[in-house]
PDB file as gemmi writes it, atoms N, CA and C in Angstrom:
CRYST1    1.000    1.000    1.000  90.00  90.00  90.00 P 1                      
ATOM      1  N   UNK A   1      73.968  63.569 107.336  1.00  0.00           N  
ATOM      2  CA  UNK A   1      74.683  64.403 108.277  1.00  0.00           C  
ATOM      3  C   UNK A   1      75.813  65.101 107.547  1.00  0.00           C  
ATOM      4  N   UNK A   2      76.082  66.128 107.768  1.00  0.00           N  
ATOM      5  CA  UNK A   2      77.052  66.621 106.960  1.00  0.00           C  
ATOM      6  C   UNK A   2      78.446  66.421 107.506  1.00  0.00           C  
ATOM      7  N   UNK A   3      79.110  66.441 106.296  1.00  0.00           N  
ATOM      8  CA  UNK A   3      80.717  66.254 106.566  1.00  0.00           C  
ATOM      9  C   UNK A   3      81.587  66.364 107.764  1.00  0.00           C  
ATOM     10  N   UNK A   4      81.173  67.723 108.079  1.00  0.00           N  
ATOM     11  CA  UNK A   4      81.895  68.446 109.385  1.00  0.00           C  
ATOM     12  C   UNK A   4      81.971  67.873 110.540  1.00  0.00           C  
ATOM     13  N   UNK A   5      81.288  66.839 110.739  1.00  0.00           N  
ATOM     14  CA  UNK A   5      81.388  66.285 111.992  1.00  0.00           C  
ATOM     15  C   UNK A   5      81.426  64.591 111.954  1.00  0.00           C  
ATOM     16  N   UNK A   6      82.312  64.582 112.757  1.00  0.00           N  
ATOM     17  CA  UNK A   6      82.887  63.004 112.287  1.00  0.00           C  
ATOM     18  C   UNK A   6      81.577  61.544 112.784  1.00  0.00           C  
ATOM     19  N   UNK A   7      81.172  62.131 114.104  1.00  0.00           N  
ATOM     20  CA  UNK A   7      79.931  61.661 114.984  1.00  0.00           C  
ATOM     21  C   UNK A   7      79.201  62.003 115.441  1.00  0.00           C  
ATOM     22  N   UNK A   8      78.135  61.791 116.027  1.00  0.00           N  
ATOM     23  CA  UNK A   8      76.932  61.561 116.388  1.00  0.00           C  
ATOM     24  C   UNK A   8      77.490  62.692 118.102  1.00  0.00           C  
ATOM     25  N   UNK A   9      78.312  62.211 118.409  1.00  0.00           N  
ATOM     26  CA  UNK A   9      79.155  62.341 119.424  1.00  0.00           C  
ATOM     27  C   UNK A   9      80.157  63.936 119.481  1.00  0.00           C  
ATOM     28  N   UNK A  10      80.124  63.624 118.624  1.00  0.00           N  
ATOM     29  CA  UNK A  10      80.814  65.071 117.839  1.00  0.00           C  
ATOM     30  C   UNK A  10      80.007  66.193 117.889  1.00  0.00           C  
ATOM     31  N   UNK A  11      78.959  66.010 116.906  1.00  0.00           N  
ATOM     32  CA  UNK A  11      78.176  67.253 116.715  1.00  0.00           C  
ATOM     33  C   UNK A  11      77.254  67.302 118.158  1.00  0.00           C  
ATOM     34  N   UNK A  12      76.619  66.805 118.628  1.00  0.00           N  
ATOM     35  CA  UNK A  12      76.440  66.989 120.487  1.00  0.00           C  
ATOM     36  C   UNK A  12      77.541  67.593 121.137  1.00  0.00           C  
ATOM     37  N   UNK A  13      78.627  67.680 120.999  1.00  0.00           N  
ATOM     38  CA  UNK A  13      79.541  68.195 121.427  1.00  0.00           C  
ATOM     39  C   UNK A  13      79.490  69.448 121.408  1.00  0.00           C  
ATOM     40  N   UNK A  14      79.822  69.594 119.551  1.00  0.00           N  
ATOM     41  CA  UNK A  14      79.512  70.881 119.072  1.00  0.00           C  
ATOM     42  C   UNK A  14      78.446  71.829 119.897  1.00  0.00           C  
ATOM     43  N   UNK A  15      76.965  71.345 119.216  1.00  0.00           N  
ATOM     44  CA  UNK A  15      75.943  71.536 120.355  1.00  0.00           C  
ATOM     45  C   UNK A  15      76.069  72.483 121.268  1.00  0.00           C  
ATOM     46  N   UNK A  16      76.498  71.504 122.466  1.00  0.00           N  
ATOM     47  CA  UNK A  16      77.068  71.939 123.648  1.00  0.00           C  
ATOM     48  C   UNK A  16      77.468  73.113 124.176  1.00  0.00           C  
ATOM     49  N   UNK A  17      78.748  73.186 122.979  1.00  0.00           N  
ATOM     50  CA  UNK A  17      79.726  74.580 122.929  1.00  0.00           C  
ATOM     51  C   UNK A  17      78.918  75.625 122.280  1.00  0.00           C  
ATOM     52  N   UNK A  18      78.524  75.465 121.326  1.00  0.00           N  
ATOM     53  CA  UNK A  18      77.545  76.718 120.610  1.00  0.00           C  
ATOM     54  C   UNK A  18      76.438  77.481 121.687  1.00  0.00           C  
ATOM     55  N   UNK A  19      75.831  76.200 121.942  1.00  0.00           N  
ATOM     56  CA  UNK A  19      74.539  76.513 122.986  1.00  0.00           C  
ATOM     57  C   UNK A  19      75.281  77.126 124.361  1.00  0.00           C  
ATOM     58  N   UNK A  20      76.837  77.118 124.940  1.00  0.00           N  
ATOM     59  CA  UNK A  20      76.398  77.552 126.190  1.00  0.00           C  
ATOM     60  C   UNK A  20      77.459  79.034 126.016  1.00  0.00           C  
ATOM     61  N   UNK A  21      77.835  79.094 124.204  1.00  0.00           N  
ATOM     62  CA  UNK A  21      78.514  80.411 123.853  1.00  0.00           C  
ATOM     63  C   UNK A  21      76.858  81.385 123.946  1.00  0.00           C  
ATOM     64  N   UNK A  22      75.821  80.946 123.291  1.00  0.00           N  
ATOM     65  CA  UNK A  22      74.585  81.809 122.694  1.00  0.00           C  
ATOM     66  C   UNK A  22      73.779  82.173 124.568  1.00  0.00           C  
ATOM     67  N   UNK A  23      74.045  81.291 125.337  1.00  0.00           N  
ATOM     68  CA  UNK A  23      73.650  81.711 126.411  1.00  0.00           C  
ATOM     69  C   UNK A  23      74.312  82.177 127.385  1.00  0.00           C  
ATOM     70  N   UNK A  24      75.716  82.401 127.197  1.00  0.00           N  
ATOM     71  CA  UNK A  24      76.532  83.090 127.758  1.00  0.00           C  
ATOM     72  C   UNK A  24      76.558  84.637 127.003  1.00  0.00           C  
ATOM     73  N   UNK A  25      76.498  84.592 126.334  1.00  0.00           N  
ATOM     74  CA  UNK A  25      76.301  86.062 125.682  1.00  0.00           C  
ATOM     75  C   UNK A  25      74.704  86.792 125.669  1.00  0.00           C  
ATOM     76  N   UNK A  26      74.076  85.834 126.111  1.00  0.00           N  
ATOM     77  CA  UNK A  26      72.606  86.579 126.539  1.00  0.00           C  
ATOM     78  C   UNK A  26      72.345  86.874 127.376  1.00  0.00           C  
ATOM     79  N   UNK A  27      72.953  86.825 128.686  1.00  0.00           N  
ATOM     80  CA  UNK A  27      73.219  86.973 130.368  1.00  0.00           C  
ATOM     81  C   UNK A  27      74.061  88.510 129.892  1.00  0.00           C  
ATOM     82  N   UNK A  28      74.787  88.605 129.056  1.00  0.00           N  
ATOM     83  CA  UNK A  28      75.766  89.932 128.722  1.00  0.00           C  
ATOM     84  C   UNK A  28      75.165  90.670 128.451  1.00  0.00           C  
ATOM     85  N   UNK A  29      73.465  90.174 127.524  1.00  0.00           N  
ATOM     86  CA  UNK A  29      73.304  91.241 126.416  1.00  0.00           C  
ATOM     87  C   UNK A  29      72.159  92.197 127.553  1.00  0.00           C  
ATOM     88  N   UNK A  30      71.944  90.920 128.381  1.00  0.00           N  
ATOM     89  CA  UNK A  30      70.899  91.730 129.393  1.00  0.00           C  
ATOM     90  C   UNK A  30      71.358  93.004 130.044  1.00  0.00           C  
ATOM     91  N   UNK A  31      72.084  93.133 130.520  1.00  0.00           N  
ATOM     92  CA  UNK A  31      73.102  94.388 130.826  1.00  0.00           C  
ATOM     93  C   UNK A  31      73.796  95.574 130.079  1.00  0.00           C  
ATOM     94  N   UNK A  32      74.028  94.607 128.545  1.00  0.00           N  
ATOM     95  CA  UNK A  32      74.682  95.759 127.680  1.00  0.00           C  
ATOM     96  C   UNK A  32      73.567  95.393 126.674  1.00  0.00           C  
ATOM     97  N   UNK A  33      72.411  95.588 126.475  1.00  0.00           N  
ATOM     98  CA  UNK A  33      71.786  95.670 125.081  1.00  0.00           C  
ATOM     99  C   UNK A  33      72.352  96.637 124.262  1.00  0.00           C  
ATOM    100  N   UNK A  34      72.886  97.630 124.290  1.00  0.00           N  
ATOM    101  CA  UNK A  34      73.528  98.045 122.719  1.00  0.00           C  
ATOM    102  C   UNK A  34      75.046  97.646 122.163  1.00  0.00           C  
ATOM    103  N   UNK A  35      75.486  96.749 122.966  1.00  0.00           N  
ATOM    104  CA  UNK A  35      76.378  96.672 122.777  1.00  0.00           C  
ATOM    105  C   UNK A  35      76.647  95.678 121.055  1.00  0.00           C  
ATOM    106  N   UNK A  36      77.277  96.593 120.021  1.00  0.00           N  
ATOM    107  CA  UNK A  36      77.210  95.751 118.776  1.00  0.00           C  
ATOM    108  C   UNK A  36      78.103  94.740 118.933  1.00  0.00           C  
ATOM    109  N   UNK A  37      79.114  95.043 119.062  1.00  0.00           N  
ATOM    110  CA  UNK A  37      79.687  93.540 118.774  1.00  0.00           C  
ATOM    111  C   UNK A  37      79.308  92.362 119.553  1.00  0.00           C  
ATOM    112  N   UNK A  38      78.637  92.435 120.797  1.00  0.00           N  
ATOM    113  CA  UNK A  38      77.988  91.382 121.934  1.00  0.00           C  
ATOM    114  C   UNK A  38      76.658  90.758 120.393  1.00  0.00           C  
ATOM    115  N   UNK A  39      75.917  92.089 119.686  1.00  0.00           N  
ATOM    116  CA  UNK A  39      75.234  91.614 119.250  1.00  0.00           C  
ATOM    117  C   UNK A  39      75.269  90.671 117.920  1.00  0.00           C  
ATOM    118  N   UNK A  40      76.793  91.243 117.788  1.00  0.00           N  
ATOM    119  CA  UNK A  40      76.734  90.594 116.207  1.00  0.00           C  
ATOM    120  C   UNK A  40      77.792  89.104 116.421  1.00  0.00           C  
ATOM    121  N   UNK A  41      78.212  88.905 117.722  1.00  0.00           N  
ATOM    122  CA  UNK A  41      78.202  87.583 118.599  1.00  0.00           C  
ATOM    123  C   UNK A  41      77.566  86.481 118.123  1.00  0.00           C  
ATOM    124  N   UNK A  42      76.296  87.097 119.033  1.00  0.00           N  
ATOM    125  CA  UNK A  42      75.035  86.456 119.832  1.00  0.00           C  
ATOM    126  C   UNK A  42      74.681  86.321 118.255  1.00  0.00           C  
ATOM    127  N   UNK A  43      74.376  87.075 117.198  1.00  0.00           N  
ATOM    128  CA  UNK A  43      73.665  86.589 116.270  1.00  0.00           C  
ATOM    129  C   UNK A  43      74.582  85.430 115.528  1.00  0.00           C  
ATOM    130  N   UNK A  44      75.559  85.190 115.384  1.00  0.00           N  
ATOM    131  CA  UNK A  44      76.767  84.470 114.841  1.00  0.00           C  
ATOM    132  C   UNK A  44      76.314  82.923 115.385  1.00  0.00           C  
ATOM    133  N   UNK A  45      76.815  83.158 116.740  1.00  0.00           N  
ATOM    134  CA  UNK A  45      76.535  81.594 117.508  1.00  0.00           C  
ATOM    135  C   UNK A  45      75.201  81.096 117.785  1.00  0.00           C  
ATOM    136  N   UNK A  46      74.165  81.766 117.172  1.00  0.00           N  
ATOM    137  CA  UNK A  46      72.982  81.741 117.274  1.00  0.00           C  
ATOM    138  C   UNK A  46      72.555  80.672 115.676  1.00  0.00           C  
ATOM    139  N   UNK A  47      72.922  81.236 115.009  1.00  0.00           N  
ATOM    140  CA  UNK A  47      72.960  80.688 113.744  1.00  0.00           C  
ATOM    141  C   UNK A  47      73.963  79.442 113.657  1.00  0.00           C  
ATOM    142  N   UNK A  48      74.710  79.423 114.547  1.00  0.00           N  
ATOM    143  CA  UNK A  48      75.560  77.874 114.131  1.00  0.00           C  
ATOM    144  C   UNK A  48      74.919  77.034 115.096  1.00  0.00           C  
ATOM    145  N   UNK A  49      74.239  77.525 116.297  1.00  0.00           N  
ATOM    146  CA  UNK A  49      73.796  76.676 117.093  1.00  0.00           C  
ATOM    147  C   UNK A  49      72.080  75.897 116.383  1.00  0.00           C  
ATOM    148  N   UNK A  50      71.295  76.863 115.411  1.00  0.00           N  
ATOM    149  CA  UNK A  50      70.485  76.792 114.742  1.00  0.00           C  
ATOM    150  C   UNK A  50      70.486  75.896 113.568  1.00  0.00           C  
ATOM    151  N   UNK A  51      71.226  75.789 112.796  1.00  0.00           N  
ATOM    152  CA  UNK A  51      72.294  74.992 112.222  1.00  0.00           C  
ATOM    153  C   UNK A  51      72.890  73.720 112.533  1.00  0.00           C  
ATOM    154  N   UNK A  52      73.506  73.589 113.406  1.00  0.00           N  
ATOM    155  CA  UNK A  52      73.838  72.592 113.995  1.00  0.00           C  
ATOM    156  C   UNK A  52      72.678  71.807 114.676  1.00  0.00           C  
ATOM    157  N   UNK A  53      71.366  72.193 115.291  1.00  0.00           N  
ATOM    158  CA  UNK A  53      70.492  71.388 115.919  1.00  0.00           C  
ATOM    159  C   UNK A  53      69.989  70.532 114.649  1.00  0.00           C  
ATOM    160  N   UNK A  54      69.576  71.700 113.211  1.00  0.00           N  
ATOM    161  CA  UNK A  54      68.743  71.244 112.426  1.00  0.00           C  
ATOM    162  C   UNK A  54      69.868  69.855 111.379  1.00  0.00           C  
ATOM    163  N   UNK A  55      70.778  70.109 111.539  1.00  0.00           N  
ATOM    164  CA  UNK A  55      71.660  69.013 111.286  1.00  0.00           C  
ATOM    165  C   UNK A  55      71.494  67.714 112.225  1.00  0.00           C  
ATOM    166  N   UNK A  56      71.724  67.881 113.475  1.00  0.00           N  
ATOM    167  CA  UNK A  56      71.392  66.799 113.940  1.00  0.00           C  
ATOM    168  C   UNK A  56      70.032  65.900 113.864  1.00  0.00           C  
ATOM    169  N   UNK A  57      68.825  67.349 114.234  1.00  0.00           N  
ATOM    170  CA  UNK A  57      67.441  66.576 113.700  1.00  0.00           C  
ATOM    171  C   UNK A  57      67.627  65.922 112.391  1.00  0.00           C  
ATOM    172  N   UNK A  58      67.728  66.465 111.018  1.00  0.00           N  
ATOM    173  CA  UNK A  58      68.350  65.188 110.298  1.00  0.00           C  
ATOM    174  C   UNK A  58      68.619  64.184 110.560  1.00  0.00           C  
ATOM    175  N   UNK A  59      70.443  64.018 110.748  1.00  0.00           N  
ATOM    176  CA  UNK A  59      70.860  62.983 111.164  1.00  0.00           C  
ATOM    177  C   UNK A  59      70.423  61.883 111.911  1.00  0.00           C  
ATOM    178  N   UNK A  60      69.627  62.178 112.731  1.00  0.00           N  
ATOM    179  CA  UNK A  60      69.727  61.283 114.071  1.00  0.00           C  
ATOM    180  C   UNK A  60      68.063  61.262 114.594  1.00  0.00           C  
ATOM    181  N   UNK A  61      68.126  62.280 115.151  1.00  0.00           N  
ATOM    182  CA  UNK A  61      66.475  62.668 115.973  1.00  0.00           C  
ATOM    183  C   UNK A  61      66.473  64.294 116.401  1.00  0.00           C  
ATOM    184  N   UNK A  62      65.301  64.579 116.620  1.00  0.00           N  
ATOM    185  CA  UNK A  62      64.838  65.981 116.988  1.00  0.00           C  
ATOM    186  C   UNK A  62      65.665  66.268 118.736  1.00  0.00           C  
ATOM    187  N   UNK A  63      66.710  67.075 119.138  1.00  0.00           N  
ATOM    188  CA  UNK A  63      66.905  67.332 120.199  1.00  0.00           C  
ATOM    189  C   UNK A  63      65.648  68.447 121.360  1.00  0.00           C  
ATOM    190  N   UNK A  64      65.009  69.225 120.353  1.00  0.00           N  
ATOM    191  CA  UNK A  64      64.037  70.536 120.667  1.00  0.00           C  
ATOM    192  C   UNK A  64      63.526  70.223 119.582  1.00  0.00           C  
ATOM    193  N   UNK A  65      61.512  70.440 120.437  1.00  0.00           N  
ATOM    194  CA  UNK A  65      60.281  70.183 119.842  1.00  0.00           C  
ATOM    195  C   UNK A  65      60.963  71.137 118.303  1.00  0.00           C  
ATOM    196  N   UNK A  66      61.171  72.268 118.366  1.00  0.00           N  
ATOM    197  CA  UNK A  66      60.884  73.172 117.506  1.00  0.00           C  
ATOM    198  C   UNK A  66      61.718  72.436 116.289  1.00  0.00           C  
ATOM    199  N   UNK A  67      62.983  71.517 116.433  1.00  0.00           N  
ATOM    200  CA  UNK A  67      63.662  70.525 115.257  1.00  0.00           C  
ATOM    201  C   UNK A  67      63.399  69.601 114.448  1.00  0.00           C  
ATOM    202  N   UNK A  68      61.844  69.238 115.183  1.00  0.00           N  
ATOM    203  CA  UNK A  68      61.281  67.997 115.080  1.00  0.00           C  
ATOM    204  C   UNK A  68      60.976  68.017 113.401  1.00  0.00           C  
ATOM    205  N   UNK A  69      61.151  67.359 112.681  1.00  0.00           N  
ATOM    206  CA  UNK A  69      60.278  67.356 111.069  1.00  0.00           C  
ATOM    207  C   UNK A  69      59.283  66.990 110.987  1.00  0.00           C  
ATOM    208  N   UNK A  70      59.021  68.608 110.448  1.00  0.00           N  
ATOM    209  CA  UNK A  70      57.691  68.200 110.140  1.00  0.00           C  
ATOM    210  C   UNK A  70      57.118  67.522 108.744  1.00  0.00           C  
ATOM    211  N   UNK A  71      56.982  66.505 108.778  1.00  0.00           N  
ATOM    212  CA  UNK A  71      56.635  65.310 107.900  1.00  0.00           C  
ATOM    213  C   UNK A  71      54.922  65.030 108.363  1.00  0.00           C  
ATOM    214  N   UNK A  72      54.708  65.054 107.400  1.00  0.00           N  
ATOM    215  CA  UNK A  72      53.419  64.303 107.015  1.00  0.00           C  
ATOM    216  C   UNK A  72      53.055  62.737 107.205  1.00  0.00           C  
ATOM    217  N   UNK A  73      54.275  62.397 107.576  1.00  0.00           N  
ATOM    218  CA  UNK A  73      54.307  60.454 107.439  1.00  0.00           C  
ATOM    219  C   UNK A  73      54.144  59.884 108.917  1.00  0.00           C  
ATOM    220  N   UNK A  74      55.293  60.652 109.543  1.00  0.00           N  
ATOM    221  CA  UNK A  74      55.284  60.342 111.350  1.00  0.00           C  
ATOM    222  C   UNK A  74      55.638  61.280 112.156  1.00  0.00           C  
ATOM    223  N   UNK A  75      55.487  61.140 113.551  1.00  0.00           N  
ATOM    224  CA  UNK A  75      55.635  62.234 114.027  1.00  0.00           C  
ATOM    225  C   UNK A  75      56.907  61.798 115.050  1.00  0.00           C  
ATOM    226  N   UNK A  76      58.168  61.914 114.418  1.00  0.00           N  
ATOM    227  CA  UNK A  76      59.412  61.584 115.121  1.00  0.00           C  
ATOM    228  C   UNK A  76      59.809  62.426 116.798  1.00  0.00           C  
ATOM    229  N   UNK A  77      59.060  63.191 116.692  1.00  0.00           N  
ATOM    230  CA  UNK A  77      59.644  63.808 118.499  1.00  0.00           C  
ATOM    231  C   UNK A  77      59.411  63.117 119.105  1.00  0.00           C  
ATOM    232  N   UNK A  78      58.147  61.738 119.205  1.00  0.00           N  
ATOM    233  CA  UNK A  78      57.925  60.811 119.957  1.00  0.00           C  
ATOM    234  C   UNK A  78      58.875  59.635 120.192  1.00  0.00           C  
ATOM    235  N   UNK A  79      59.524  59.695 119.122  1.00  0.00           N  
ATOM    236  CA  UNK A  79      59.898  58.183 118.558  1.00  0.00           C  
ATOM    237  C   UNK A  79      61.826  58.554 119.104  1.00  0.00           C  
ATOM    238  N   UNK A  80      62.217  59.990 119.564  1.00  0.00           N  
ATOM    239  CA  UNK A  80      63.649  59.615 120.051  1.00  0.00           C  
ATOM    240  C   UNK A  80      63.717  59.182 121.862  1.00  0.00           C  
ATOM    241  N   UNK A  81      65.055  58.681 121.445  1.00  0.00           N  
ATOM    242  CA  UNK A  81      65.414  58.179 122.870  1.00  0.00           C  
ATOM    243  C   UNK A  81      65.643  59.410 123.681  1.00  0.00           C  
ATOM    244  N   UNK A  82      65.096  59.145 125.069  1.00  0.00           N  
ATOM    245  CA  UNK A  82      64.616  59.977 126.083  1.00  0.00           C  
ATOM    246  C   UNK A  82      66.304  60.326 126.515  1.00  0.00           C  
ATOM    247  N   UNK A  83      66.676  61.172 127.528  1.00  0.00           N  
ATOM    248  CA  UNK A  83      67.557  60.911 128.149  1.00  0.00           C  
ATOM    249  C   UNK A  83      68.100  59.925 128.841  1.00  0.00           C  
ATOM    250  N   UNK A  84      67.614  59.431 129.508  1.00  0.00           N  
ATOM    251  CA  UNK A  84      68.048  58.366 130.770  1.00  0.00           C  
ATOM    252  C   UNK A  84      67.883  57.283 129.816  1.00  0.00           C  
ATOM    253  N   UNK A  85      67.739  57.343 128.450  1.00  0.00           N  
ATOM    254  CA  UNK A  85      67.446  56.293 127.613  1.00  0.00           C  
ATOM    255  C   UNK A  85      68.858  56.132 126.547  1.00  0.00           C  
ATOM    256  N   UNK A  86      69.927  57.601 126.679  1.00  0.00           N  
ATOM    257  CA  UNK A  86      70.985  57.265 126.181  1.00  0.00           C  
ATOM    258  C   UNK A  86      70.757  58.545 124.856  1.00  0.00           C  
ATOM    259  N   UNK A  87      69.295  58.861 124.852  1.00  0.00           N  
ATOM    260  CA  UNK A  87      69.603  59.935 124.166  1.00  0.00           C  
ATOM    261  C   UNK A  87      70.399  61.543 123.554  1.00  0.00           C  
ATOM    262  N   UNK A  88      70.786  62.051 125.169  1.00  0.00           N  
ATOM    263  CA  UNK A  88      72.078  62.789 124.832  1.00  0.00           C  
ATOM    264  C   UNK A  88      72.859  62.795 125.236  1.00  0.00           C  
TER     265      UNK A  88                                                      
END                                                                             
């Protein structure tokens, strides 16, 4: 897991904030599609939120199928804890 985040707890946090900046600015972009700086936003928090998932898949477990590693050995999207199981 990288440095930047002290926990498990932390970077879910992070998460959180990234993911509801990238979907708050996509409700905007629907209305203003040319708008550049909305776009060069949306591409910003898009990439830390991208970033930040694939950090956690590392760390911990796959949050979204698309994080999951793909490994040849096992197939970990099965193997994290569910929600109601304490998973996020």
């Amino acid at each position: 897991m990288s440095t930047r985040y002290r926990s498990k707890e932390a970077l879910l946090h992070w998460i959180d904030m990234v993911s509801f900046a990238v979907n708050d600015i996509s409700l905007y972009l629907d209305t203003h599609p040319q708008d550049q700086e909305a776009l060069s936003y949306f591409a910003n928090y898009s990439s830390l939120r991208r970033q930040a998932m694939e950090d956690f898949s590392k760390a911990f477990y796959p949050l979204t199928i698309d994080t999951a590693q793909d490994s040849q050995q096992q197939w970990d999207w099965a193997l994290s804890p569910l929600p109601w199981e304490g998973g996020c």
